[in-house]
C-alpha positions, 0 to 999 in steps of 0.5 A: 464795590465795582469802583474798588474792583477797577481799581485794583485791576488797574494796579495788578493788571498792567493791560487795564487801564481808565480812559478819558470818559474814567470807564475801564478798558481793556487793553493789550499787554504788549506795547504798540511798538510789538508787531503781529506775527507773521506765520503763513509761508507765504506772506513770510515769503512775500516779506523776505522779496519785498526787504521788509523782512530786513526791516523788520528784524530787531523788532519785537513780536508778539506771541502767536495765538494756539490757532496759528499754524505754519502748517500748508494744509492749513487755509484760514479761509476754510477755517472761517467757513468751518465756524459759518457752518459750526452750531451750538459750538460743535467744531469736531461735526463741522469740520467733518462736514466741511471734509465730507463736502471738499470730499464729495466735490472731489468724487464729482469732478473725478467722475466728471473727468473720466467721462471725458474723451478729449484731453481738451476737456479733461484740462478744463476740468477743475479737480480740486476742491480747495481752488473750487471753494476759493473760486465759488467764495469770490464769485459770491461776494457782494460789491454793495450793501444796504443799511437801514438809515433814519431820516425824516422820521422814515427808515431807507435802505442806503447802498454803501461799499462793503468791507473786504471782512464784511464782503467774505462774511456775507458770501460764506453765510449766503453758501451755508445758508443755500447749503442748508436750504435742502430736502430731508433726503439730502445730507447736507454734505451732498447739498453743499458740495453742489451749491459750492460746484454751481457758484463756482460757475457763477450760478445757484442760490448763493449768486442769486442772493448776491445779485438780488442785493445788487439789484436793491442797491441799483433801486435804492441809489437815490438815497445814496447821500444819506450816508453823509448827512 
């Protein structure tokens, strides 16, 4: 029945198909000749400086997803924390909680501001949250990773470079997670807005955890070459 089902899929639905192994595979409708859409002003910008844009001009796109958005408050980096934050598929609680975090860490600042007295200390003082979460997100990312490889019948912890996606990945779940680690009296937009102030300045949990992961890769270098046997 199942060999049937494949079969009819593979006629009906052009984007199915059979490998070489006969298993069905799904693939994508458009032709690899469509490129991705570019949404963001930015980068569209970055094209049209660049000439790839002239390029790029009789060549077919595909279509863009719901979630993309040409909008300038749109951030995609916290959008991606957004979901890091979401449990059991509450979007509308986590975005209220990110808001109530870049909204705290704005009433931290401005009160920080107005007991300055020199201009000089008021122009080092950063006031806005998006460029703090950016700033506390990078110092968080990891250079290193381990990864548990078998050899010999024993299991070592083999440092190895972490991808750009995989290096974002692990700095928001390091920021949730110490944002998450607080007293029942703390809500935790108040807890979070701190752990983002702190590793902004490269301190907190979040860099610790970092820095502790850098360390087990510095113990573990020995067993670099693992990666290629």
């Amino acid at each position: 029945m199942l060999g049937l089902r494949g079969t009819l899929l593979c006629r009906l639905l052009p984007e199915y198909s059979r490998d070489a192994s006969g298993a069905l595979r799904a693939y994508s409708m458009y032709p690899p000749t469509y490129i991705k859409p570019v949404y963001q002003k930015e980068k569209l910008e970055e094209l049209i400086e660049s000439g790839e844009a002239k390029e790029r001009e009789f060549t077919p796109v595909r279509a863009a997803y719901n979630s993309h958005t040409s909008s300038v408050f749109h951030d995609s980096l916290v959008r991606k924390f957004t979901n890091h934050v979401m449990k059991t598929g509450q979007k509308s609680l986590s975005r209220e909680l990110v808001e109530q975090t870049f909204r705290e860490i704005k009433l931290i600042q401005l009160r920080k501001w107005n007991q300055t007295q020199t201009p000089e200390e008021k122009s080092v003082i950063e006031c806005d949250p998006n460029k703090i979460f950016h700033k506390a997100v990078e110092n968080c990312r990891p250079l290193l990773i381990v990864s548990p490889i078998k050899r010999g019948g024993v299991t070592y912890q083999v440092p190895m470079p972490v991808t750009e996606h995989r290096s974002y990945f692990e700095s928001m779940r390091w920021l949730v997670k110490a944002g998450r680690e607080k007293e029942r009296t703390i809500h935790f937009p108040q807890q979070m807005a701190r752990e983002l102030l702190s590793a902004a300045k490269n301190e907190g949990r979040a860099v610790k955890m970092k820095q502790d992961l850098h360390q087990l890769c510095e113990a573990n270098k020995a067993y670099a070459h693992y990666r290629w046997g």
